[in-house]
Structure formats: C-alpha cells, structure tokens
N, C-alpha and C positions, 0 to 999 in steps of 0.2 A: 582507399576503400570505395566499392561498387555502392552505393544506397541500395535496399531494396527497392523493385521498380513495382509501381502500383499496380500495375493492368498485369503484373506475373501469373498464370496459373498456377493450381495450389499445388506445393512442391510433396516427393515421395513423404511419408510418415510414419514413424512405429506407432503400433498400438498404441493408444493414450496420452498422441500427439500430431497436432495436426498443425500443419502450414500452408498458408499463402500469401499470397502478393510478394513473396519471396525468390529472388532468380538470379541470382548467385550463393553460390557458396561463403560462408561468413566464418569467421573467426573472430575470438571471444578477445582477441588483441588487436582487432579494428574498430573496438571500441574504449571511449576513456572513464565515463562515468554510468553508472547504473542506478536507477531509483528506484525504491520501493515501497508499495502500499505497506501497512504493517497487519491489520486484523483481519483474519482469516486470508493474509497471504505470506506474510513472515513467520505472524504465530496462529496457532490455530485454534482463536476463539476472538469474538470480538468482547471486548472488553468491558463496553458502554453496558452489554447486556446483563454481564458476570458482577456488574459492580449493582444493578438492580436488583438481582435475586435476595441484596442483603434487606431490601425491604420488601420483598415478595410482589415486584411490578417488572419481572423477568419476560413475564407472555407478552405484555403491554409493549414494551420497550423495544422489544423482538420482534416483535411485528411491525415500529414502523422502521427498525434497522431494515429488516429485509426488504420490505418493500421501497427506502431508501436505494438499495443497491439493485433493486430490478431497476432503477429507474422508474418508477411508478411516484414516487415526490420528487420531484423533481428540485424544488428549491431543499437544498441540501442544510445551507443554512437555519432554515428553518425547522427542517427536522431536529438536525443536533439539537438545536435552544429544547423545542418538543421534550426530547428523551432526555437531554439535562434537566431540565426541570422535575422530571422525577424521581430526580437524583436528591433531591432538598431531605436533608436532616441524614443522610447518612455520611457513620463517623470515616474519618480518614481513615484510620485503621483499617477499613473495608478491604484500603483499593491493596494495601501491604498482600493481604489471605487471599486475593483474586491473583496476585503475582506469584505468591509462594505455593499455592494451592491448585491453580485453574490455568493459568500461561504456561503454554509450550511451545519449543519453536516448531514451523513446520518440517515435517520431511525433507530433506534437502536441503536447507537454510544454511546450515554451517558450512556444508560443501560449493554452494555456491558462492558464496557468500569470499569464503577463502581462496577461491580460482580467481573470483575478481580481481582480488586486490594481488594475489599471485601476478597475474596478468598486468597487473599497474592499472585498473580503474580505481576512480573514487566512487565513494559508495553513500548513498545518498536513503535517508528512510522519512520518508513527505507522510505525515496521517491525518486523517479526520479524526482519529481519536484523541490518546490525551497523552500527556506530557509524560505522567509520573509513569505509564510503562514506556512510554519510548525511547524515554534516555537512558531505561535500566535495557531495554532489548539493544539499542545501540553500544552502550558499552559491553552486554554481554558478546556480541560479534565485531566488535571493533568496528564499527560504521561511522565513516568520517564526517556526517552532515544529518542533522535530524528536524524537522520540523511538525508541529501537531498543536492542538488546542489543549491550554490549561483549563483544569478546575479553580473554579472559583471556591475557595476554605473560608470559613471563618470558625474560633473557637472549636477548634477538631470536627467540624461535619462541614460538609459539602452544604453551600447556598443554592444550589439549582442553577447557577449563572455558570457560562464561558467570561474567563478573565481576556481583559482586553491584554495584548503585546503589542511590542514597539512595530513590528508588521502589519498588526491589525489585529482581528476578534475572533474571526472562523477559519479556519485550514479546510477549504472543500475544494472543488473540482478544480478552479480557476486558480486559487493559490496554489494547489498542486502544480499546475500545470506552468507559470510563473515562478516557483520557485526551482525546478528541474531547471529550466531555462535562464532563471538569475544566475545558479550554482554553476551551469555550464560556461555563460559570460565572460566569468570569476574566477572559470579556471581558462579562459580562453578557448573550449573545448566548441568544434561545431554540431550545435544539435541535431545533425543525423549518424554524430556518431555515438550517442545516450541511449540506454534501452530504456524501457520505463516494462513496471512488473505490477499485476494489480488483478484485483476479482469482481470489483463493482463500480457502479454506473460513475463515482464520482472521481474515478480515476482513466475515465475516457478523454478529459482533455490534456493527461500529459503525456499518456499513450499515442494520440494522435500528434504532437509536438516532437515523439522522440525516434532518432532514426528507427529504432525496433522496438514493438511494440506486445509485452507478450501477457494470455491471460491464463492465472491460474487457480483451476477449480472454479472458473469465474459462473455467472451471470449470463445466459444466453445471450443478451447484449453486447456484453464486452467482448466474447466468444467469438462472435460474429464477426467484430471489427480489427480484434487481435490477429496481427502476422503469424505468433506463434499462440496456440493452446495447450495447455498442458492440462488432460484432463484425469490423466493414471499417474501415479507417482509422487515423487518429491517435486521441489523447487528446481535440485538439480538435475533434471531431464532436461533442462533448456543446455547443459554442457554437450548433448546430444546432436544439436542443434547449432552452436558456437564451439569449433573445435578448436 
C-alpha cells in the first residue's frame, strides 16, 4: 500500500464528500483495522445528553458536549467529570429507555461496518462515552474491540463519578488515540494501514495517528484536518472512497 501523501491536493469528490491530501487510489483491502468514534458517528445521538434529559439538565449537558467537540474545552477530561456529575441520582434504568427508546445506528453503519470485516479488517469502536451502550452497539455489529468510560452505580442510580479501569479513568483524545495504536501492535498491523472514523475535537488525535483519517458530519475542526469528509450521507459513503 502507497500511504497517503500529505502535501496531495485535494482529490476529485461527489457531492457530500470531500478529499484531500489523498493521491493515490485506495482500496478498502489495504487496510487491516478500522476505529471508530461511537456518538454521533456510529449512532446518532450522544448519549451523555439523552441520559440527562431524565432529570431535565439536557440544555446544560448539551452545551458543554457541544462545545467539547468544537474544541472549545479543551480538557476533555474535565468536561466528562462536568456532565457526569449531573448525572448524580439518576436511576440505571435510565440508561436501558435511552438504548431502547433514543439509539440508533447511523446511516451506513451496518454497511460499512460488514465490508470491513468482508474485507478482513478488525474492527475497533474507541469512545468517550460509556460502556453500557458500547458493548450493546458492539455486539449489535459485531465489532471486534471496544473501549469507553464506565458509569459509576451504586444502589440502582448513577453516583455522578467515572469508575476507574484496569487502563485508567477517562477514554478521551489521548487514550483514543493509544489505544488504535496498542490494538494495531497486537495485531502486528502497521499504523498507516488503520483508518480512524470520528465527528469531534476528541478524536483528532487518533485520526492523525491513522493511515486515513476520515470525518463524519463532523466539527469544522476535525473537517478541516480529515483526509476524507463525509458530509451527505451514510457512514458508507467512505466505500465510495475505498473500493
């Protein structure tokens, strides 16, 4: 496989997808693993905010998600701890009606999702969210590798804390971008041949780590720095792109 070469100008595009620093031609079997953001890029709604609305601090929570993924807080960690904490006193049960009720996967997820592993990549889903929908979105697409921050429970409601793991406390930019990179190691895979898939600010540094780097419905930010954009469409428009 050619890597994409940085100084490429930006290659031809359909409507509601744009390329550059791209300059070669790429196929979607030159690559072995693929990662992905999960809220508001796998599925489409973020979840931290859907699980606030059970105690009516949806606007609160919203605001500093979003502004999180402009990149405008920049300490990411700190944000999370922020919006979990206003998570305090609500019951688990929440997060079940947020999953059965409010998650859905995005446009293209399945289709992409099944080329990959068609293809023989593994399939990898990195999040700053939380556990309890990651491992239910993972096993609903078969996704071989998941990583994301637990809620802290006690007595059926949420404590407002992130539980610490044997990795660590927080899943943000850096453990993103570290664990693409461990995963690749582990399977032997050389990281320019990893795509990395993602819509905000906190998944710029595994984007920039992975041979291709693609942004969906992102962030002007991420947009900007992303090889590929995908801004009409499903997930699988990037199969447009990796034939």
């Amino acid at each position: 496989m050619t890597p994409p070469h940085a100084s490429a100008p930006p290659a031809p595009s359909a409507p509601g997808l744009v390329l550059q620093r791209i300059d070669s031609p790429l196929r979607l079997a030159d690559f072995r693993l693929i990662a992905f953001d999960m809220d508001s890029t796998l599925i489409t709604i973020e979840c931290i905010d859907e699980i606030a609305d059970a105690v009516g601090r949806k606007a609160e929570v919203a605001a500093i998600t979003e502004a999180t993924m402009r990149g405008e807080i920049a300490d990411f960690k700190e944000s999370l701890r922020r919006r979990v904490a206003l998570l305090q006193g609500v019951p688990v049960a929440s997060l079940q009606r947020v999953y059965d009720e409010r998650l859905r996967l995005s446009p293209g997820a399945e289709e992409l999702v099944a080329a990959c592993k068609a293809a023989g990549l593994k399939v990898l889903l990195v999040s700053g969210g939380f556990t309890f929908f990651a491992d239910r979105v993972r096993d609903r697409l078969g996704i071989d590798f998941a990583r994301s921050n637990l809620l802290e429970e006690r007595d059926g409601v949420l404590t407002g804390r992130v539980a610490a793991q044997s990795w660590g406390d927080i899943c943000d930019g850096a453990e993103k971008r570290r664990t693409l990179l461990e995963v690749a190691s582990l399977l032997g895979i050389d990281p320019r041949r990893t795509i990395a898939v993602g819509d905000g600010a906190n998944d710029l540094p595994m984007m920039g780590a992975a041979g291709l780097s693609v942004a969906f419905h992102a962030k002007p930010r991420v947009r900007a720095e992303a090889q590929v954009a995908i801004d009409e469409g499903g997930l699988d428009r990037l199969l447009e792109v990796l034939r």
